[in-house]
Phi, psi and omega in degrees: 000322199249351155297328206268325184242027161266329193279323195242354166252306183293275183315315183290332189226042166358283188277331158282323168323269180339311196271326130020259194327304193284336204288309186284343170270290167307323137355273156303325169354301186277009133317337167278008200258342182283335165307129185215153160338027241220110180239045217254162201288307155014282196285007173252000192233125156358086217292298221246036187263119163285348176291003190270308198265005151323287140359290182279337154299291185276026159277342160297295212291310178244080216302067158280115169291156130322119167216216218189149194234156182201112176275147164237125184229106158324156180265320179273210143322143160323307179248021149332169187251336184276296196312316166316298177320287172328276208317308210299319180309308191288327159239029140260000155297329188271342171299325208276337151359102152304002174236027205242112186263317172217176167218119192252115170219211183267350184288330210226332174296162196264143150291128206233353203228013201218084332319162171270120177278144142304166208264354168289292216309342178344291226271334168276350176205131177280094159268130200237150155332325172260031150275150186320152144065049181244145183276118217282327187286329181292323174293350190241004140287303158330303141002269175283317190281316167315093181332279178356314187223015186284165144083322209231254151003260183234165185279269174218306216269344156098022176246343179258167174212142152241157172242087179323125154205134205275129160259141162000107171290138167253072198286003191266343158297295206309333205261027130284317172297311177311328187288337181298295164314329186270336157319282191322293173326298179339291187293346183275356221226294204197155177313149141321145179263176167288355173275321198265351159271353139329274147354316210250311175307306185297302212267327155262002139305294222276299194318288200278001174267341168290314178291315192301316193290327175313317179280306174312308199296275200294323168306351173288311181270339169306309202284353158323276160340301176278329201285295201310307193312312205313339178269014155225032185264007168266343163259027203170151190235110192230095129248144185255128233209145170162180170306288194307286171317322162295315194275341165291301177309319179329295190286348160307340203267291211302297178334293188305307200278319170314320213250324181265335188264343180289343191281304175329286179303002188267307215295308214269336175241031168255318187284358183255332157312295179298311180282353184263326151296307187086004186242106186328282172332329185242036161233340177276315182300314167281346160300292183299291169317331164297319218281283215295357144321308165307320190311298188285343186289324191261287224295336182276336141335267156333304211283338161237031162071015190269161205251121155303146200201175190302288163348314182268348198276032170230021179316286170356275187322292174335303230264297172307338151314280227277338182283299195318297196305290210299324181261333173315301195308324182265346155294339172285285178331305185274006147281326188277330149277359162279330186277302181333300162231065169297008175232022171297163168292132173337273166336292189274336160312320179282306162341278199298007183270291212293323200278317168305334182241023196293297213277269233266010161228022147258344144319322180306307191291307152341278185308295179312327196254030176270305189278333155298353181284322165347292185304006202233345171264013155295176149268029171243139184289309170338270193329301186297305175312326184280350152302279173340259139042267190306295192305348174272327193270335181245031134304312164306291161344295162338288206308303203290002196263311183299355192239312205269335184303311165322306218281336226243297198273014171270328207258349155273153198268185190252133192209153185334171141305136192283132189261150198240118166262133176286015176276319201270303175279042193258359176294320213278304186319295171262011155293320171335321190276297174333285193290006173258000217198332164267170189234323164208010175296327174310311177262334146342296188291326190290273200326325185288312173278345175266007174268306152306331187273308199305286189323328209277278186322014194253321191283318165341125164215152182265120183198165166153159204211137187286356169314299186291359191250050166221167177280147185306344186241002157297148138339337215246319175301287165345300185267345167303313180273355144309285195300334210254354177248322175282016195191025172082014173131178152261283199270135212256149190207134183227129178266145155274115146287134183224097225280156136336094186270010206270276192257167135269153214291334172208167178251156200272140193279132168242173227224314187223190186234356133316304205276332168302290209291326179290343168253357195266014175256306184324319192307305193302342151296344164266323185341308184267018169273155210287336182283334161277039165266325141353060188250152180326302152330293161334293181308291162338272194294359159280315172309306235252337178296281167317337178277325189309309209273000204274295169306325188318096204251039173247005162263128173285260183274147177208133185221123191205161164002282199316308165325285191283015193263328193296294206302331190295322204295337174275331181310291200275035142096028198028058184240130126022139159250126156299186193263010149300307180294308197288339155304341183286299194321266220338296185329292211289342176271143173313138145355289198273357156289309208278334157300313196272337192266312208266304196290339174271055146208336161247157170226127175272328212277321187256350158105011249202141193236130185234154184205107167266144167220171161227151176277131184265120175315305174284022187272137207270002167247012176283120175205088175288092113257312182314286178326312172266010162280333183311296184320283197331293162357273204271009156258004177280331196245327181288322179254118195296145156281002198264353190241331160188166203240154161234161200213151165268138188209152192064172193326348176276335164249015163288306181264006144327289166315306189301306175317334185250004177271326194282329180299331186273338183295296165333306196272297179321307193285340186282346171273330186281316165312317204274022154295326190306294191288322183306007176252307198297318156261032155269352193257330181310307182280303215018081172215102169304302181259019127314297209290297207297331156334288184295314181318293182316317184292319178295322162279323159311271214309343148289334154341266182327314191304302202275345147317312171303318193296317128033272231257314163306001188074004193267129172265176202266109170202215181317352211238298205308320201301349171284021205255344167273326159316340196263294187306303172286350163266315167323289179324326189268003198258326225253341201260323173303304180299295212299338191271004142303312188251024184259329175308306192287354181271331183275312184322351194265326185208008187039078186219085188329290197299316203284310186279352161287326177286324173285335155342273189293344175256002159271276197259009156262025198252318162301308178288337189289293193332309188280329198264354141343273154353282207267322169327306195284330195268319184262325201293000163290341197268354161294348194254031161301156170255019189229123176287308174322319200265015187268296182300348158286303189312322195262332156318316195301292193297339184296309188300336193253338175274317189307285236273326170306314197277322196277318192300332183298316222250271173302310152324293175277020189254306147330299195307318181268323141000292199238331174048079162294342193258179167250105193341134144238146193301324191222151181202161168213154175284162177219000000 
């Protein structure tokens, strides 16, 4: 069959194939132009994690905004006549912000201490710095002493200030998604009528034309922002730090590392290409497939609309790995049937190429997007796309490598054979020698790295935090790690409370059981009115909640009831407010007080108590997954559960989940794939002990990754962990080719040692060669300013040299070992 269409189609019409192919891969093209970006918090989080819609309820129930941290650190004083000026001017600029809802700074908080007031005259006049006659010094004790603003506000040493700004709630993101999700639940329960799949199209349709103008929108307001600062850095040092902000820089990083290290890198494997060949053609050739690989790969993207994300954004590379391997074997093979038969015909040389490498790299290929299936039973869509993802671009890679590479060497004349220099090729030859010579350092050397892989993988943790994932000398690092050691943290983490509706929790103290009786009907008419929810009890386990939380030390700023209990208690001669006094306060405060103090932490209707905290990220003893089972834990023993229940909430456990859903999934699945490949080279091989052989070759160099990752400190997280998948798919396309031509090399004389030299110096000068290539090539991708992608490039290398020693080193050294094949009487070459 694939005699027939290479013979009466590809090789006969060379030049019609080829312009087929390249018209129609450009054609469709322009479909990358469609391609997009999407580095949104989103895109970390569990498609079916209840803590997700948990979460967003309570960013509902207490209309917790998004917002932006802008550290401001003066060239003078804090509290300066200029530095005052800068702050006002800068946040009343930031207000006029169209995605800018308030700005909260030290210019604008109200003073409860400086002087200290009784709590009427409090509650009838707000004092801020900019009232008359204020005391600079007392305000700047306040400052620092004030639960409210210590730690968070401005920094212990009084040289930093932040300036909060809350942006613009969007409820209209929220009520499409919701609508989107009760679709989606829906179809999970039972079919769609046509209307609701109608429905279901339309509204992610409507969703994602919203969500897009939404991201132009807020990337409008980061470069705003950033525009607005700049214009005050000869009197001040401003860094800016939030969500919004991290997922802007993201797509900044990714974009930049697409267009300057992907250009580098083409660049680096045409010079790399040129010296190992010597030859114009096999630097045009594999180049042009790659393009057109890359080409069709984006475009089939665009067109059905799927989005790059952090996770993904190293496809590209993947998709050029996979390809660069698939035409070296085959540019090596047709040197080698050239020395072989130079006076054979042009046509059947390219013919006896395709055909000699058909079977064992389509096998290859197979077993790779085998080991990319992994990806696909996570729960994060990014991940799951990027399985896809892989398994598509290197089908395509195939087809396009099997079609145009021929059709490209018909139309080209026929030249010498390639002279091989022992400067360029001399690894595969002497690894030859190493396993002809050796007697045991080899299974030494085995044991010794699996020994290492053991220790190094022991070491592993699932972790990362986005602080890390820049360099200590970007901007972004920088200002990150201000706000987050100096101003109370980053990534916002919410305790929940949820009192108990069964009783009530306490009864108002009486002194006789006259005086209980004489009150108990009034009580029970009021009881459920809001200011008497406030009961003394309550007030305990909020102090005791807060205090818990407070000590922690991978928690920063933390704020809750308790912040404003402290504060009542200095206010009030430092005597404790009951829960009278707080029925009184509750009654007698305005609304609009009563909204910015009491609603982003109590909910009475639901009964529910919030503790906003923040996590500080650089702390080098931070491991959440330990940290949040803690929390839970020892609040569980602090609070009777018959009285209230607590729930963890926001980004920290939301990428918490993800990170601890992809490890368990990955390591589940890395077993079950390699059950996959082991039938695939039982079917391949039909060999029992050939299959356990290539497995065993397959298994160190993953081994080996995550020992470095180990041993180096790289933790297991969006990024790293796709790197086994990386490994078994590289490993198995290099242990397939070689045990494919070590068969066809032994059938010639049925001789273990003669046909292992031959080997390693035919198709293994392809495996040097290839990894030769992407080594020297991705090592541009260390000088990223996005640490995943520093740590993709140099794991690659790690993964393409390890995979390289064991097929060379350890493949054939097994082969002579245990001697898998079976004599045969006859043969022909192939």
């Amino acid at each position: 069959m694939l005699y027939k269409i290479y013979q009466n189609l590809i090789l006969k019409y060379p030049l019609s194939i080829l312009l087929a192919v390249i018209s129609s891969i450009l054609i469709f093209g322009v479909n990358a132009m469609k391609l997009e970006i999407d580095a949104s918090s989103e895109t970390l989080l569990l498609k079916d994690d209840k803590d997700l819609a948990f979460s967003r309820t309570v960013a509902k129930r207490f209309h917790s905004n998004d917002i932006l941290v802008l550290a401001y650190k003066p060239k003078d004083d804090l509290l300066s006549e200029k530095s005052l000026d800068i702050l006002t001017r800068i946040s009343s600029d930031l207000e006029k912000l169209p995605g800018v809802e308030s700005i909260d700074s030290i210019i604008n908080v109200p003073l409860f201490f400086s002087p200290i007031r009784d709590m009427g005259e409090l509650i009838n006049e707000t004092r801020t710095l900019k009232s008359p006659d204020i005391n600079l010094s007392l305000a700047k004790q306040e400052f620092l002493t004030s639960p409210l603003y210590k730690n968070s506000l401005v920094n212990k040493d009084f040289t930093i200030s932040s300036i909060i700004i809350h942006l613009h709630q969007d409820p209209e993101y929220y009520r499409l998604l919701e609508k989107r999700n009760q679709l989606l639940d829906r179809q999970k329960i039972s079919a769609l009528t046509k209307e609701e799949k109608q429905a279901l199209d339309d509204v992610n349709r409507v969703f994602k034309e919203y969500r897009d103008a939404q991201r132009i929108l807020e990337n409008k307001n980061i470069k705003e922002i950033r525009s607005l600062i700049s214009k005050y850095q000869d009197d001040a040092v401003f860094f800016l730090g939030g969500v919004q902000m991290i997922s802007n820089d993201i797509v900044t990083f990714v974009k930049n590392d697409l267009l300057t290290y992907g250009s580098i890198l083409i660049l680096l494997i045409i010079l790399v290409l040129g010296i190992v060949f010597k030859k114009p053609r096999w630097v045009m050739i594999p180049i042009l497939i790659c393009t057109l690989s890359v080409i069709a790969i984006t475009s089939s993207l665009g067109y059905f609309g799927w989005e790059i994300t952090v996770i993904s954004s190293n496809f590209i590379a993947l998709q050029l790995i996979i390809t660069i391997s698939i035409v070296l074997h085959l540019i090596v093979r047709r040197e080698e049937l050239l020395t072989y038969y130079p006076h054979a015909s042009y046509k059947r040389l390219i013919l006896l190429t395709m055909l000699s490498k058909a079977t064992p790299t389509f096998f290859a290929i197979i077993t790779t997007i085998a080991g990319f299936t992994s990806l696909l039973f996570s729960h994060i869509h990014p991940v799951i796309n990027l399985g896809w993802m892989m398994s598509a671009g290197i089908a395509m890679s195939f087809l396009i490598s099997f079609i145009v590479f021929p059709a490209l060497l018909m139309l080209l004349t026929k030249t010498p054979p390639l002279k091989k220099k022992k400067s360029i090729a001399f690894i595969p030859s002497l690894t030859a020698k190493i396993v002809l010579h050796d007697k045991k350092a080899i299974l030494i050397i085995t044991f010794l790295s699996v020994i290492f892989s053991i220790t190094g993988a022991s070491r592993l943790v699932v972790e990362n935090s986005f602080i890390d994932y820049f360099k200590k000398d970007t901007e972004i690092y920088k200002g990150m790690k201000t706000i987050d050691q100096e101003l109370g943290g980053t990534t916002p983490l919410d305790v929940i409370l949820t009192f108990s509706d069964k009783k009530p929790l306490s009864v108002p103290v009486a002194e006789t059981e006259e005086d209980e009786d004489s009150f108990e009907d009034e009580f029970n008419t009021i009881e459920d009115e809001e200011q008497y929810w406030f009961t003394d009890e309550k007030i305990t386990i909020i102090k005791r909640v807060h205090d818990y939380l407070t000590q922690l030390k991978q928690i920063g700023d933390v704020q809750s009831f308790a912040t404003l209990l402290e504060t009542g208690k200095r206010l009030n001669g430092d005597k404790s407010l009951d829960s009278i006094d707080l029925a009184l306060l509750y009654k007698e405060l305005p609304k609009k007080y009563r909204d910015i103090i009491l609603l982003p932490y109590v909910n009475i209707e639901h009964n529910q108590l919030r503790f906003t905290t923040r996590i500080i990220d650089s702390n080098d003893t931070l491991r959440r997954d330990a940290l949040l089972k803690k929390i839970k834990n020892d609040l569980m023993h602090i609070i009777d559960p018959n009285i209230a229940t607590v729930q963890l909430s926001n980004l920290m456990v939301l990428y918490n989940n993800m990170l601890q859903s992809l490890f368990d999934s990955q390591i589940k699945m890395l077993g079950l794939v390699l059950l996959i490949v082991f039938f695939m080279f039982l079917v391949l091989f039909r060999s029992l002990k050939l299959t356990f052989i290539a497995l065993i070759v397959n298994i160190v160099p993953i081994g080996m990754v995550f020992g470095f990752m180990g041993w180096l400190d790289i933790p297991l997280d969006i990024m790293t962990i796709t790197i086994a998948a990386i490994a078994m798919g590289i490993g198995i396309d290099d242990t397939i080719h070689y045990i494919h031509r070590f068969q066809v090399e032994f059938a010639k004389d049925n001789r273990y040692y003669f046909s292992m030299h031959r080997t390693n110096n035919s198709i293994g000068n392809a495996m040097y060669f290839t990894t030769l290539v992407i080594v020297i090539g991705f090592s541009i991708l260390t000088l990223s300013n996005l640490i995943p992608t520093i740590y993709f490039g140099l794991l690659t290398m790690v993964v393409m040299i390890a995979a390289l020693i064991s097929d060379l080193v350890l493949l054939p050294k097994l082969l002579l070992l245990f001697k898998p094949f079976k004599k045969k009487t006859s043969s022909s070459p192939s």
